[in-house]
C-alpha positions as CSV (number, residue, x, y, z in Angstrom):
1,X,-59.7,47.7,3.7
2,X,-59.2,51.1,2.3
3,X,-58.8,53.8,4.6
4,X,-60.9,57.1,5.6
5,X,-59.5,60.4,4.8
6,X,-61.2,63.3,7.3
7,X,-60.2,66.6,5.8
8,X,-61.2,69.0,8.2
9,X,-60.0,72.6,9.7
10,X,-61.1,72.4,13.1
11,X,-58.6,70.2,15.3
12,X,-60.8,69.4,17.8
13,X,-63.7,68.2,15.9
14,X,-61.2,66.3,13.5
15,X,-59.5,64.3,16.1
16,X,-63.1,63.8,17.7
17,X,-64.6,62.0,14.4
18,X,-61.4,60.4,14.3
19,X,-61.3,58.8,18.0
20,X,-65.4,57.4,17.3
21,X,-64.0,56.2,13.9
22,X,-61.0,54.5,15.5
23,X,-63.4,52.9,18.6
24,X,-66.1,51.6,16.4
25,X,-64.0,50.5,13.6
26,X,-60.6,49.7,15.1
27,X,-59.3,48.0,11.8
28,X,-59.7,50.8,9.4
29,X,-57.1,53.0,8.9
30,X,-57.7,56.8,9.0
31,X,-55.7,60.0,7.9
32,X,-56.3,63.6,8.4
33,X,-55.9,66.6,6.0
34,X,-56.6,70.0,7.3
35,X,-57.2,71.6,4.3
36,X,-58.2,70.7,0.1
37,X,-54.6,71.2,-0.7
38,X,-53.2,68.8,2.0
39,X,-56.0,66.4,0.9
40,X,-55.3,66.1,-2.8
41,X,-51.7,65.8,-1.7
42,X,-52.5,62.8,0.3
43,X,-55.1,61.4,-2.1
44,X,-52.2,61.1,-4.8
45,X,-51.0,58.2,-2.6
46,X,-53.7,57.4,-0.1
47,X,-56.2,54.8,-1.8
48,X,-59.1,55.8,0.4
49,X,-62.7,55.5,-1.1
50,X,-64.7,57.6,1.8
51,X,-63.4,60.5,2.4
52,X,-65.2,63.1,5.3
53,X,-65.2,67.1,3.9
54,X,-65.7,70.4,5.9
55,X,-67.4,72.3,3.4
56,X,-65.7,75.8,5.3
57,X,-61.9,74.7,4.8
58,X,-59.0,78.2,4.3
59,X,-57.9,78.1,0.9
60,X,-59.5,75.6,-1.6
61,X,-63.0,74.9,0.5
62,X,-64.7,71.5,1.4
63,X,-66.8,72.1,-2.4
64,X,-63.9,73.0,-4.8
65,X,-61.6,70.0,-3.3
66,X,-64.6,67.7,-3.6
67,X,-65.3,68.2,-7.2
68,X,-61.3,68.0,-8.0
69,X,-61.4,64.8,-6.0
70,X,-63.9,63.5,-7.6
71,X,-62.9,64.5,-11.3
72,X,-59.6,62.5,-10.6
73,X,-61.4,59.3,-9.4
74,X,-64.8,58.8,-9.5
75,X,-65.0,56.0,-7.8
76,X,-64.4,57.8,-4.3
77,X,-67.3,59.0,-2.2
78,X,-67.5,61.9,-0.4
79,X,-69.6,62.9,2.6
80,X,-69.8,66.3,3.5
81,X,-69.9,67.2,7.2
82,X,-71.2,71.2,8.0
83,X,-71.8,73.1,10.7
84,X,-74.2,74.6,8.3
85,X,-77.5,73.1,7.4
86,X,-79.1,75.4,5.1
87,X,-80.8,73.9,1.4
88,X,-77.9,76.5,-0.1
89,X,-74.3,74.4,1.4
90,X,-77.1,71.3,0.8
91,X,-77.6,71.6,-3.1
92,X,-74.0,72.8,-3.5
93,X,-72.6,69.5,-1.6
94,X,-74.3,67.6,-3.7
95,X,-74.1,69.4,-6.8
96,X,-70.1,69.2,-6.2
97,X,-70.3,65.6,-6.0
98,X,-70.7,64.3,-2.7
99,X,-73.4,61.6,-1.5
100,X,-74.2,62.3,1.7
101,X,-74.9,65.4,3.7
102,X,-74.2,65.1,7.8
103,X,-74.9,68.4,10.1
104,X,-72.2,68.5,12.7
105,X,-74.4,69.4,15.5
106,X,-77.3,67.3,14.3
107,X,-75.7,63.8,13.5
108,X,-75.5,61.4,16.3
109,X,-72.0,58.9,16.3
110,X,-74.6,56.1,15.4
111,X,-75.3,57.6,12.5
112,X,-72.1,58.1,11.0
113,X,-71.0,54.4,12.0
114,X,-73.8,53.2,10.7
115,X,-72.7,54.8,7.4
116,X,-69.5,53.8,7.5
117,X,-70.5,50.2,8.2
118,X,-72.9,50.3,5.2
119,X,-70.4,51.7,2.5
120,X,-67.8,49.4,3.2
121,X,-70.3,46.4,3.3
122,X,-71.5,48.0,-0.5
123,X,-68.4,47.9,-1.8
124,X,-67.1,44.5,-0.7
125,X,-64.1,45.5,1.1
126,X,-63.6,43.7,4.6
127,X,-66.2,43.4,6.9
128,X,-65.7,46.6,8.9
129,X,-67.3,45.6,12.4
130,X,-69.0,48.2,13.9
131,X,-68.2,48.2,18.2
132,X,-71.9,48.2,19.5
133,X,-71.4,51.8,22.4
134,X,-69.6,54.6,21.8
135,X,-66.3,55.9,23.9
């Protein structure tokens, strides 16, 4: 199964995503990027298709990285993940690229496992079973 890449500034909500990641889907593998550059660096190796994006990132932000991402390989999805849930960061996520739009403080676990579980279902890679409770 191909991992997850979270690429996301704040270290608490990163390793956060990344521990309800790790309990629900203990066999995928997951890496971390604080920032577009460190992503694009990593995505040169890392053959993850799902790949989390801050849209507020120092530097390159969540936007720019996305569209570079996905001018290099299509075939990667990106879900962008915002404390910000105005139609303006909404039609610019998706108008980058990206396929799914989750509100930090408005998206339960469930619904981000549930997503996970879905895509990786859709695209025929190992069964990722979901863990049915949260930590």
């Amino acid at each position: 199964m191909s991992p997850i890449l979270l690429v996301e500034d704040n270290e608490i909500f990163r390793k956060s995503l990344r521990e309800m990641l790790e309990y629900r889907f203990p066999e995928i593998e997951i890496e971390e990027a604080c920032n577009g550059e460190e992503a694009l660096r990593k995505l040169e190796t890392l053959n993850a298709e799902l790949i989390f994006m801050d849209i507020r990132l120092p530097g390159m932000n969540g936007l720019e990285t996305t569209r570079k991402i996905l001018e290099a390989d299509s075939t990667r999805e990106v879900v962008i993940l915002t404390s910000h849930d105005i139609p303006e960061y909404r039609a610019a996520a998706f108008g980058s690229g990206a396929s799914q739009f989750f509100t930090k403080g408005n998206t339960r676990s469930e619904e981000i496992a549930g997503f996970v579980e879905a895509f990786f279902q859709e695209r025929g890679s190992a069964r990722a079973l979901a863990r049915e409770t949260c930590p």
